[in-house]
LUMGU-818864 format. One record per residue (C-alpha): x negated, y negated, z; residue in one letter; residue number from 1. Coordinates in Angstrom, 3 decimals, always signed. Layout:
BEGIN
<<X Y Z> "A" NUM>
...
***
This chain:
BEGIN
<<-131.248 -89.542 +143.084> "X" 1>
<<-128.420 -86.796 +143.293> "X" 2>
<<-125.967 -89.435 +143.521> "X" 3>
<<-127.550 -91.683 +140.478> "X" 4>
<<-127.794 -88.242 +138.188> "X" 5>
<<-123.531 -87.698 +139.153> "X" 6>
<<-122.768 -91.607 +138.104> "X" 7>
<<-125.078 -91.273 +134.953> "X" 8>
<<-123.747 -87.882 +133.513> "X" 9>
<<-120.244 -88.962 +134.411> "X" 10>
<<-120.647 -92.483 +132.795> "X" 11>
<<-122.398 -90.760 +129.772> "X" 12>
<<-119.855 -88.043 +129.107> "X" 13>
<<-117.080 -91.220 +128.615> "X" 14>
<<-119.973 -92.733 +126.251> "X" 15>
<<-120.302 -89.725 +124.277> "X" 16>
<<-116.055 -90.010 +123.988> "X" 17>
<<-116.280 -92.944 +122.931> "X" 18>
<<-119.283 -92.202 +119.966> "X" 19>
<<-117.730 -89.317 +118.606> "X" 20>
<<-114.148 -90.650 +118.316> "X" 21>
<<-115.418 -93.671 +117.028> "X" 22>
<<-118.003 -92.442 +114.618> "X" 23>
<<-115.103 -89.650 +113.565> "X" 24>
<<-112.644 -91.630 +112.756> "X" 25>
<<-114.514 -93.917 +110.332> "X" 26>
<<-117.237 -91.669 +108.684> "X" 27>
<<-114.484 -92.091 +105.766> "X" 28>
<<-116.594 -95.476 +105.098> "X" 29>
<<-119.597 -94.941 +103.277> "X" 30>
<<-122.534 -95.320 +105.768> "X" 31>
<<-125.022 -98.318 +105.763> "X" 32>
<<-128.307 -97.982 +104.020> "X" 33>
<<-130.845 -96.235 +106.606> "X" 34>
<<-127.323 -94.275 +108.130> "X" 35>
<<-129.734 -91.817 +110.083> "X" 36>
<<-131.946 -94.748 +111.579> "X" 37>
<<-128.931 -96.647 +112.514> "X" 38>
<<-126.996 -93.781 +113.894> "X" 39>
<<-130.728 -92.921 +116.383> "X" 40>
<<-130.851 -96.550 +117.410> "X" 41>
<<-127.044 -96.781 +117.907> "X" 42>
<<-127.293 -94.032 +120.788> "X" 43>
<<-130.365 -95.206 +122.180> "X" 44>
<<-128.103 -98.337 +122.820> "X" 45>
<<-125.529 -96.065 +124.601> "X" 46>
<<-127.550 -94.558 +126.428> "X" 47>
<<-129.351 -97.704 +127.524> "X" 48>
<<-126.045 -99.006 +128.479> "X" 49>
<<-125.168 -95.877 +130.504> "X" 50>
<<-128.375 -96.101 +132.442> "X" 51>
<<-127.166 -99.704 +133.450> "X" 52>
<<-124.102 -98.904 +134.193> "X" 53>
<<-125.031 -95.910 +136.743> "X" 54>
<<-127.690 -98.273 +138.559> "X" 55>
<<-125.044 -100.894 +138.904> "X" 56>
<<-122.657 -98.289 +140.775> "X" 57>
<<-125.552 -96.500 +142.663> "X" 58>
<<-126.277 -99.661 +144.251> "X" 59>
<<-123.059 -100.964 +144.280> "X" 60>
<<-120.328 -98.560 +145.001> "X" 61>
<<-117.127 -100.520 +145.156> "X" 62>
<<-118.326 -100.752 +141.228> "X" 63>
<<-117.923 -97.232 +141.129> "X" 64>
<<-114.274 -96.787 +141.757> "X" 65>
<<-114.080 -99.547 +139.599> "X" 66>
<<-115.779 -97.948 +136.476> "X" 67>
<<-113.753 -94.336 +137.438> "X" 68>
<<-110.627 -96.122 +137.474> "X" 69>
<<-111.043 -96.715 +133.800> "X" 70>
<<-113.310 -100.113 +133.376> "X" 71>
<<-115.343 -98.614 +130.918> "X" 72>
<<-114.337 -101.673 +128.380> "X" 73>
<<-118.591 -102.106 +127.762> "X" 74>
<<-119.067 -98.558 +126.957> "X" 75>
<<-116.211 -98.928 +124.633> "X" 76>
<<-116.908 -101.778 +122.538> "X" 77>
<<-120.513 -100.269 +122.414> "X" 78>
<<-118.970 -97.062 +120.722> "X" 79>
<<-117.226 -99.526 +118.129> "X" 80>
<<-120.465 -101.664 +117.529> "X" 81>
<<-122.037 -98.483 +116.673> "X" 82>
<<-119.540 -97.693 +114.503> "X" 83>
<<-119.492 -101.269 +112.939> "X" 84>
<<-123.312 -100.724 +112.482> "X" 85>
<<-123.910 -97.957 +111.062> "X" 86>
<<-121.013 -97.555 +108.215> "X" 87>
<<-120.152 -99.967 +106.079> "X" 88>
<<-116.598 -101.450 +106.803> "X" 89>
<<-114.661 -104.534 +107.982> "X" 90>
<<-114.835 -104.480 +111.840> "X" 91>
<<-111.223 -104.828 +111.220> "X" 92>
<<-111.100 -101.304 +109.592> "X" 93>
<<-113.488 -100.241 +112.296> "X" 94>
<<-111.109 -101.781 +115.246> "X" 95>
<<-108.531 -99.830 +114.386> "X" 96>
<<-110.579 -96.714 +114.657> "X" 97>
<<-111.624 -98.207 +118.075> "X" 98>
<<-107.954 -98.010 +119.037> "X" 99>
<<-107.617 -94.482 +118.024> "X" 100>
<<-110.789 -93.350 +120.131> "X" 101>
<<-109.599 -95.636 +122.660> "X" 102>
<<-106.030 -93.132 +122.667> "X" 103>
<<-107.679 -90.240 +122.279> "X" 104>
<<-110.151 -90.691 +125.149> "X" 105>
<<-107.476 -91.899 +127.565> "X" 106>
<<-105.512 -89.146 +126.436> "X" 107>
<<-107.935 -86.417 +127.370> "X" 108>
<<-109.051 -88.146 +130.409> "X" 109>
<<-105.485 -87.979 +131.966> "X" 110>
<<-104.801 -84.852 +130.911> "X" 111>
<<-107.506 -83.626 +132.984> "X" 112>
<<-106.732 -85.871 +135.552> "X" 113>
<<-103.293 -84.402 +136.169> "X" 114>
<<-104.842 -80.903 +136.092> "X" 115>
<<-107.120 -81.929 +138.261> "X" 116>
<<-104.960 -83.186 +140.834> "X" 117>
<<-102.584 -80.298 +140.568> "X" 118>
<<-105.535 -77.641 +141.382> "X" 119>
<<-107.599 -79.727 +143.504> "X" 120>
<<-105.790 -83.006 +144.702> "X" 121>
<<-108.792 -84.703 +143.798> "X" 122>
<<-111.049 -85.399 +140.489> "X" 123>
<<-112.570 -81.832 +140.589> "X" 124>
<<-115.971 -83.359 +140.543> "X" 125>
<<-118.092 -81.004 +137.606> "X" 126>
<<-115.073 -78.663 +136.945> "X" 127>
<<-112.840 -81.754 +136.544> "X" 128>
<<-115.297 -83.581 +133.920> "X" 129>
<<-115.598 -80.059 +132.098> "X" 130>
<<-112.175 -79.729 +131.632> "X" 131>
<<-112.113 -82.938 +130.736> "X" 132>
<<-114.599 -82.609 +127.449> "X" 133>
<<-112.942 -79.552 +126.486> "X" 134>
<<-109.859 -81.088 +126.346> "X" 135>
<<-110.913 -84.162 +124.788> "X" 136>
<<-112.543 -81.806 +121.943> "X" 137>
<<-109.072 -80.055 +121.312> "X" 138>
<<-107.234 -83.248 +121.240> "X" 139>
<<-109.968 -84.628 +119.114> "X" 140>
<<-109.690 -81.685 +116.589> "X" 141>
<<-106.351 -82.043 +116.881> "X" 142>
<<-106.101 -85.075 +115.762> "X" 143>
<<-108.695 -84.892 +112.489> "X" 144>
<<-106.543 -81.975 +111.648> "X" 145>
<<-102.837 -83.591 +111.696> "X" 146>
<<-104.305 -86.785 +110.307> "X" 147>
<<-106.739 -85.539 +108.122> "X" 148>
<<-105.453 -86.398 +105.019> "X" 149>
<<-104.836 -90.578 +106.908> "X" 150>
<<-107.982 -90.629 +108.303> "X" 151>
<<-110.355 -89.677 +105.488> "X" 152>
<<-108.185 -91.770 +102.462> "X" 153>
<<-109.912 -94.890 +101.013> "X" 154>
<<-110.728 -98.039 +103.114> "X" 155>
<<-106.940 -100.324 +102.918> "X" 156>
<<-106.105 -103.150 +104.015> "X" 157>
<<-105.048 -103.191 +107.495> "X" 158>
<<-104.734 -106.872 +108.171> "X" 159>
<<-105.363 -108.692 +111.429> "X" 160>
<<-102.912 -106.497 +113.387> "X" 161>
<<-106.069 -103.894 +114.112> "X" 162>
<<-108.070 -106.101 +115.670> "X" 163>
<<-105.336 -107.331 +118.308> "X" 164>
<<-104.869 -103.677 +118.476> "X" 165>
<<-107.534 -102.845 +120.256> "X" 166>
<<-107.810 -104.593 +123.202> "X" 167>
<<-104.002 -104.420 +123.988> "X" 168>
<<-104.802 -100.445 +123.742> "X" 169>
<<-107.731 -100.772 +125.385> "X" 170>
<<-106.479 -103.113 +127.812> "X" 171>
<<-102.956 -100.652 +128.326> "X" 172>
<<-105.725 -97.880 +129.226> "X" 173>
<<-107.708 -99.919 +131.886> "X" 174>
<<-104.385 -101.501 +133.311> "X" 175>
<<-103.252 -97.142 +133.582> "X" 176>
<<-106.454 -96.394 +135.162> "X" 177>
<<-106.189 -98.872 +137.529> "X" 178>
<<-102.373 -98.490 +138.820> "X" 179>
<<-104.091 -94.331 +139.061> "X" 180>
<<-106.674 -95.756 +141.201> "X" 181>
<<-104.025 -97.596 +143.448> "X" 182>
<<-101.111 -95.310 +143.789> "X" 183>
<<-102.971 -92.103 +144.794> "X" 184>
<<-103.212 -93.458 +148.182> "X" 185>
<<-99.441 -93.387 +148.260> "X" 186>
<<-100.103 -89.678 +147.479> "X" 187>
<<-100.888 -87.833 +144.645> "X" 188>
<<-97.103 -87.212 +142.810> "X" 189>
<<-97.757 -90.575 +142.135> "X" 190>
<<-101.028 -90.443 +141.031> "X" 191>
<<-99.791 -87.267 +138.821> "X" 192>
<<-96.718 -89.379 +137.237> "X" 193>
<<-99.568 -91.793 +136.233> "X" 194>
<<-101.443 -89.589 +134.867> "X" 195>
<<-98.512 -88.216 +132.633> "X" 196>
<<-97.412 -91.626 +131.725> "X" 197>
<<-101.314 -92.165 +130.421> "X" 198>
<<-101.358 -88.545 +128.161> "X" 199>
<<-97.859 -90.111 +126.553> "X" 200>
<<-99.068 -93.293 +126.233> "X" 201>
<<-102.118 -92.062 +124.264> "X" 202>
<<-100.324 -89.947 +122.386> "X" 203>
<<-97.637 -92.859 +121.316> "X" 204>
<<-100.593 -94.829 +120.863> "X" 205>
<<-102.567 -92.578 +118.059> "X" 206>
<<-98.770 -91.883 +116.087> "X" 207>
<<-98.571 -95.224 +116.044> "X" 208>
<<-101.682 -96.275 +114.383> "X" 209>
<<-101.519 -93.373 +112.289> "X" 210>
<<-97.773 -94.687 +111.041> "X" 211>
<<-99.277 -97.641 +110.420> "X" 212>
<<-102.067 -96.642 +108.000> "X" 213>
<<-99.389 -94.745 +106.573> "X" 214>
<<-97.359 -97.400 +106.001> "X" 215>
<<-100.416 -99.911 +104.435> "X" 216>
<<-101.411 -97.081 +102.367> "X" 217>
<<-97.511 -97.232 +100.685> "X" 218>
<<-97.174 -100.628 +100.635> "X" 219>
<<-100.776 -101.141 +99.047> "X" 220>
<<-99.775 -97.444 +96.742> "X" 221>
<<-96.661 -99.513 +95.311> "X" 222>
<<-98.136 -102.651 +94.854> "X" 223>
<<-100.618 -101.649 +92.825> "X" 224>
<<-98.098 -99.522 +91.231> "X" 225>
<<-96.300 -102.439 +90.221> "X" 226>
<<-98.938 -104.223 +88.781> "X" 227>
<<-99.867 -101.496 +86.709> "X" 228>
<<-95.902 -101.133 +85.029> "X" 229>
<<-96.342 -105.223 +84.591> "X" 230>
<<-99.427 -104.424 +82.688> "X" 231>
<<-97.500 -101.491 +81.030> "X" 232>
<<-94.333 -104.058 +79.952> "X" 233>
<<-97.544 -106.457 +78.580> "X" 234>
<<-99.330 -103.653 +76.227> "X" 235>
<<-95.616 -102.024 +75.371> "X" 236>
<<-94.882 -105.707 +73.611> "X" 237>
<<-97.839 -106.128 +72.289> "X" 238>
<<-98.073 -102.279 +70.567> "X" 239>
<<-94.249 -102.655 +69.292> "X" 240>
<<-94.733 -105.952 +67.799> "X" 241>
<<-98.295 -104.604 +66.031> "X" 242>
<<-96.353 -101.691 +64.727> "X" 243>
<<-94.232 -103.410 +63.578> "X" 244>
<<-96.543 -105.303 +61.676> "X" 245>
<<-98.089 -102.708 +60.302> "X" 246>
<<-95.122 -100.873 +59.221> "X" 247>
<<-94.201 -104.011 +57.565> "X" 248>
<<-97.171 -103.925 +56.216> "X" 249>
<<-96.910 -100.152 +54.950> "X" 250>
<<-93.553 -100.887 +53.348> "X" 251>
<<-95.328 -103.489 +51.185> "X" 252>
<<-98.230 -101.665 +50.058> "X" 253>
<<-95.782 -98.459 +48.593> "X" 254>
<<-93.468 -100.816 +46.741> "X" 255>
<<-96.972 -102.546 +45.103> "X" 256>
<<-98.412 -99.049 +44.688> "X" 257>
<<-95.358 -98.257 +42.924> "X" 258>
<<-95.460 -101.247 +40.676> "X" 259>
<<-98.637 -100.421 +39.558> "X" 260>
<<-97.954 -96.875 +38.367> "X" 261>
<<-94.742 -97.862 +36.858> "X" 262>
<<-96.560 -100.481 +34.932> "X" 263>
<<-98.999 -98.593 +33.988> "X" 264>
<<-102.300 -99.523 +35.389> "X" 265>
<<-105.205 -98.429 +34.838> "X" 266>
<<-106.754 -95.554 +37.467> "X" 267>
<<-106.347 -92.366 +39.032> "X" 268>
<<-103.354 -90.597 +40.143> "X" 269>
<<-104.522 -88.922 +42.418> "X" 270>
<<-106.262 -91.884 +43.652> "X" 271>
<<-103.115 -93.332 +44.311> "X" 272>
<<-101.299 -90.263 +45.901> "X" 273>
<<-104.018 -90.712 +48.443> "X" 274>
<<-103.949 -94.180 +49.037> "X" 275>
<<-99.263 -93.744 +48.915> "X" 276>
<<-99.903 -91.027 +51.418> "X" 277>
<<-102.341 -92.632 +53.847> "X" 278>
<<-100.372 -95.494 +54.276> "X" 279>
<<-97.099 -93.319 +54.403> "X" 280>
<<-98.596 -91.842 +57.570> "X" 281>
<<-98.854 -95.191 +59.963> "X" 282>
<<-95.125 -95.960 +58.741> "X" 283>
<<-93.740 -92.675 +59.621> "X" 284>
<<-95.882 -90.789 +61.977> "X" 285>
<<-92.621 -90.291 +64.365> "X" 286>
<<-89.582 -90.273 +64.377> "X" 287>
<<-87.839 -88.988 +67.534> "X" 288>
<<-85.238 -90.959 +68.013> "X" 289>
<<-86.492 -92.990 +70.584> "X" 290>
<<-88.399 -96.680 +69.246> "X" 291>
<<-90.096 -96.679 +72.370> "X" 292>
<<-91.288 -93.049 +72.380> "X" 293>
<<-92.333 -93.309 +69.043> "X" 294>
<<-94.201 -96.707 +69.454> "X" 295>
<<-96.436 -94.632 +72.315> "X" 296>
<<-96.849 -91.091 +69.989> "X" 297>
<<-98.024 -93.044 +67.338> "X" 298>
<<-100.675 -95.012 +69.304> "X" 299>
<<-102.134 -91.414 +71.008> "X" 300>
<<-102.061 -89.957 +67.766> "X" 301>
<<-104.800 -92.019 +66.623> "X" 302>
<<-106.668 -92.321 +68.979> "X" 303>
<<-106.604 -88.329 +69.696> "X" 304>
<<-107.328 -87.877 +65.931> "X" 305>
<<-110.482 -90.519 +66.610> "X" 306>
<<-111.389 -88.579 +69.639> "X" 307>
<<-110.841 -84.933 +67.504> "X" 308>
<<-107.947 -84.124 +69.928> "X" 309>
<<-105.009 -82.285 +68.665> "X" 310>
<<-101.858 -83.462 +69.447> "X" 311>
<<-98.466 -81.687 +68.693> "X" 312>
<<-94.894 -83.102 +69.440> "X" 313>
<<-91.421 -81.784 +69.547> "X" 314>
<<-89.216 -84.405 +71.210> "X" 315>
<<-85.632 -85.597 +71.150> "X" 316>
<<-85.918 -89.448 +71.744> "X" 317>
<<-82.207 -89.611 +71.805> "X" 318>
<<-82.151 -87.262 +75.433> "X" 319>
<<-83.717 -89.834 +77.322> "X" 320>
<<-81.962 -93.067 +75.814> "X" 321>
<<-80.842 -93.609 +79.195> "X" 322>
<<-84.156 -94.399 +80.540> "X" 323>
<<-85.072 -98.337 +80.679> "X" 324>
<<-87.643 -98.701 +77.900> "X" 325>
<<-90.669 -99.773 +80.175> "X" 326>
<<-89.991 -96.395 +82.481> "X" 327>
<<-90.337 -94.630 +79.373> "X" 328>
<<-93.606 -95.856 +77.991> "X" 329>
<<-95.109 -96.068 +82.031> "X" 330>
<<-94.112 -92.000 +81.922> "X" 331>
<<-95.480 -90.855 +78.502> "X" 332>
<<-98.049 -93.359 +78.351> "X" 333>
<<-99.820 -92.591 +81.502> "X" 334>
<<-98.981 -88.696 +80.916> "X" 335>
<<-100.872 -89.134 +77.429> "X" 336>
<<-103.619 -90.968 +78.424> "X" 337>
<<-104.272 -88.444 +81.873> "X" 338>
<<-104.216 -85.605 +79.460> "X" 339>
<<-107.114 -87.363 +76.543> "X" 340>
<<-109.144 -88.735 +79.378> "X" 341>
<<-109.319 -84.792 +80.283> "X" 342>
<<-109.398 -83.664 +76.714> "X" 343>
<<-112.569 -85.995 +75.497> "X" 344>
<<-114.446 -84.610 +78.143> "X" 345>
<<-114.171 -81.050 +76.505> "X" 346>
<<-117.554 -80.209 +74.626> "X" 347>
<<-115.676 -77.924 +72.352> "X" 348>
<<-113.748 -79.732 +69.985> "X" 349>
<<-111.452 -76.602 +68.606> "X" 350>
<<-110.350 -77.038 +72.091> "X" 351>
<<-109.061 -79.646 +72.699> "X" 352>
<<-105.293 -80.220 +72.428> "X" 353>
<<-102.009 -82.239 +74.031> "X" 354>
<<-98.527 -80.702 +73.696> "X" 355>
<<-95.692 -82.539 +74.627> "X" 356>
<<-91.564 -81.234 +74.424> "X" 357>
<<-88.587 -83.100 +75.021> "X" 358>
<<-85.712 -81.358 +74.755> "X" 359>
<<-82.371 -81.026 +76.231> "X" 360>
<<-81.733 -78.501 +78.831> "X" 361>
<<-78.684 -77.064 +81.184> "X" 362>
<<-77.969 -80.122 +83.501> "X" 363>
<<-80.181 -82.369 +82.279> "X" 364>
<<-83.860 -83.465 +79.983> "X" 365>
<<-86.805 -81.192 +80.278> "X" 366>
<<-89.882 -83.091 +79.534> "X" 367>
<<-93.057 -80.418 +79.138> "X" 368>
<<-96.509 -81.419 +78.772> "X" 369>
<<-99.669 -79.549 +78.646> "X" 370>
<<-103.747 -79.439 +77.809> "X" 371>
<<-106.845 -77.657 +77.862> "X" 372>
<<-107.866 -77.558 +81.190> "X" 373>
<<-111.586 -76.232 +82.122> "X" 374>
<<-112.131 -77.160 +85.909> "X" 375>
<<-111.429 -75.183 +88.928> "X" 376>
<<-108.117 -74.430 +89.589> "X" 377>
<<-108.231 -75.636 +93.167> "X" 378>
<<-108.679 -79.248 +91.882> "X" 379>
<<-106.837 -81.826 +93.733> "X" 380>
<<-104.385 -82.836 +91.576> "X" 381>
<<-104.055 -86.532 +91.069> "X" 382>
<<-107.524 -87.236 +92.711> "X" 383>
<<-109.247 -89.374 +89.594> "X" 384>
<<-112.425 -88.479 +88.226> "X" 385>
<<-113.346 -92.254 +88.125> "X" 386>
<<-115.843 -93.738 +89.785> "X" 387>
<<-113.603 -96.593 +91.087> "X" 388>
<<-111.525 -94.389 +93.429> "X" 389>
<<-109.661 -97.741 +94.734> "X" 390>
<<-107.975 -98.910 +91.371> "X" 391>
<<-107.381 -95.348 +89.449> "X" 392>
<<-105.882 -92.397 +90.345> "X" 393>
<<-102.474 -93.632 +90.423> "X" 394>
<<-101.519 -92.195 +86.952> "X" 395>
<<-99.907 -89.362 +88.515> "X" 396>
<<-98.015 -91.352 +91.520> "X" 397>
<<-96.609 -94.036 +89.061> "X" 398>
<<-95.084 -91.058 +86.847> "X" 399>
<<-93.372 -89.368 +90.224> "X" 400>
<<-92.033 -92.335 +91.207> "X" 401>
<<-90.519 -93.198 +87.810> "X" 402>
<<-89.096 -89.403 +87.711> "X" 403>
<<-87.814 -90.362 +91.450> "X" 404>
<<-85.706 -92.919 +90.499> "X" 405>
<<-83.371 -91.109 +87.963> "X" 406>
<<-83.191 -88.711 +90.476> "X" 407>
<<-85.546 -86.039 +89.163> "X" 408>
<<-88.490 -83.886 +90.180> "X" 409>
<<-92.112 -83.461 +89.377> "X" 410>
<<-94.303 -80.138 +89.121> "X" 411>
<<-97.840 -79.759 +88.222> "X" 412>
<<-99.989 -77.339 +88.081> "X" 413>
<<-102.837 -75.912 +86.687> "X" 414>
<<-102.852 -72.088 +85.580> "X" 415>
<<-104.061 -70.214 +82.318> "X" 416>
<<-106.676 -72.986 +81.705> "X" 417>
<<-103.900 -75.389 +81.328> "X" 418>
<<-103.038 -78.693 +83.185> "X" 419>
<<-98.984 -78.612 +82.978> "X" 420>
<<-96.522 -81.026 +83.915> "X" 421>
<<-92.985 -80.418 +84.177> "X" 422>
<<-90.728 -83.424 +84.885> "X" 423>
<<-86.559 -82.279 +85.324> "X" 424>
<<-84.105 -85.101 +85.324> "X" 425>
<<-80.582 -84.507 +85.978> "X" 426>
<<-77.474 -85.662 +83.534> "X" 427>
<<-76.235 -88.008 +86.549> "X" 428>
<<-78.871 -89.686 +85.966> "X" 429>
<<-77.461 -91.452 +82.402> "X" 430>
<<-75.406 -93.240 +84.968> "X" 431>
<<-78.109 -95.245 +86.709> "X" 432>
<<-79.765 -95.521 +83.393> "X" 433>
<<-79.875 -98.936 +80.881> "X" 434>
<<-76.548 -99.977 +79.163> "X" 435>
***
């Protein structure tokens, strides 16, 4: 029974790897409906399989040095089954966590391996397999913490490539194990340089998948950053031609409202005045020197006077004619409409307010832009507030990159109860700008 009890707690302390990783790495999918149940029944399944597994190599012990050596492939996909169960994600998504846990459990394992061996020449029995879960915790911790901000982003697409992932990792780890499990009778430097060549391997192994979600995350990041200056080029046509229209349209109206009061018709004044002035303010709202800047000021101003926003403007079109027209209305426009998404969302009206100031500075454009802010100061800046976390939320990214590209920078912060951007770009960068 002794002997059962040592294969069982052995077997189960690889399970219980293999969970945790698993279940760690994508908890950044939202959970299935009845999470808890599925999470109780998932373990019960591990465990079950555990059991099994320590009968099979109580009774059969050549099975044994086969599970030790690393052929713990069951256990495995059991941990990424679980995972697949219980939150709600492509197995694909889920496969590539399996790769991760796969790394970091092979990691650990040889880590304590090659301590082992060093102190003991052997496995180190209890002391081994403790060493063993404390350093599979570290690494573990290790990980979350260095790849934190990779691990716990929105689901991407990672393709196919994740799901041969796994078993060539997993497969990589067992083929280790198993040239261990061979070359320590040829004594144990061997078995140590193993052992080292496993910690490196899972090491390369979990920098490699996290490169890769890096990489998707950019590539998906730009796409859809793309798409969104396409659809900026589209609404950028169709505003200029309707102001255009409009100021057409204007221009018409004076000249007949001048007509009429030169020939004398019959009416108010001060009617008129009204009516002259009202139209005079669609036809020359702005007038900054850029068409482009002042198609986008005079779309915001309406709809932050419909929205009871302030908005004030002191801006020299003519600093940033170097800019290509569609980088110009992709940076104001999604400036603006960050700062009266915020703004509308203020109860107090005699509050709310967007400042904007283009001006020329030593060595380059300043562009400054502020608003009310009310929200903790700690916010994370550039995280959207909309529900649809996937599609939004690139406002702030799209307006970087833009600023990027003429060679400039981008600061924001929030301080004083005011959200505050502050985009620098350089005079050099006139040269790379539209002819």
């Amino acid at each position: 029974m002794s002997d059962y009890l040592y294969f069982f707690l052995t077997l189960l302390l690889t399970e219980t790897e293999m969970y945790v990783a698993a279940h760690l790495f994508s908890c950044r999918f939202d959970g299935r409906s009845n999470f808890a149940l599925r999470v109780v029944l998932s373990c019960a399944g591990g465990v079950a399989l555990t059991a099994l597994a320590a009968l099979i190599c109580f009774y059969i012990p050549r099975a044994a040095d086969l599970w030790s050596a690393g052929l713990f492939v069951p256990q495995t996909f059991a941990a990424v089954l679980s995972a697949w169960f219980c939150y709600g994600a492509r197995f694909r998504d889920i496969a590539l966590a399996g790769s991760a846990s796969v790394a970091v459990a092979h990691a650990s394992e040889q880590a304590a391996r090659t301590i082992s061996l060093s102190v003991w020449s052997s496995d180190g029995g209890a002391y081994g397999a403790l060493i063993r879960a404390g350093l599979f915790a570290v690494i573990l911790a290790a990980v979350v913490v260095v790849f934190r901000r990779i691990w716990r982003g929105e689901e991407s697409d990672v393709g196919k490539f994740s799901v041969f992932l796994f078993p060539v990792t997993l497969g990589v780890a067992v083929a280790l194990d198993f040239a261990g499990l061979i070359i320590v009778d040829f004594g144990v430097i061997y078995a140590t340089v193993i052992s080292v060549c496993g910690i490196f391997y899972g090491a390369f192994m979990l920098f490699a998948i996290s490169a890769f979600l890096v990489s998707r995350n950019s590539e998906e990041e730009l796409a859809v950053i793309r798409s969104l200056w396409n659809e900026d080029r589209k609404h950028y046509e169709m505003q200029k031609e309707s102001m255009e229209m409009i100021n057409i349209k204007c221009h018409d109206l004076r000249h007949q409202i001048r007509r009429l009061r030169e020939s004398g018709a019959s009416g108010s004044e001060r009617a008129m005045e009204e009516i002259e002035n009202s139209v005079y303010v669609y036809d020359s709202m702005f007038r900054t020197g850029s068409e482009v800047l002042d198609v986008i000021l005079c779309d915001y101003s309406l709809r932050c006077r419909k929205s009871d926003v302030q908005l004030t403007c002191m801006a020299d079109g003519e600093k940033i004619a170097f800019m290509d027209d569609l980088d110009v209305y992709s940076l104001f426009g999604n400036m603006l409409e960050n700062a009266l998404e915020y703004e509308q969302t203020i109860a107090e009206k005699e509050n709310r307010f967007i400042s904007l100031t283009v001006r020329a500075v030593i060595g380059g454009v300043s562009v400054h832009a502020e608003n009310r802010f009310e929200g903790d100061e700690k916010t994370d800046i550039g995280k959207t507030s909309k529900t649809d976390k996937r599609n939004h939320g690139f406002g702030i990214k799209s307006m970087k990159k833009i600023v990027e590209k003429y060679g400039g920078r981008t600061d924001i912060i929030i301080a004083d109860d005011m959200f505050q951007v502050d985009i620098f770009i350089p005079e050099r960068a006139g040269a790379g700008g539209k002819e």
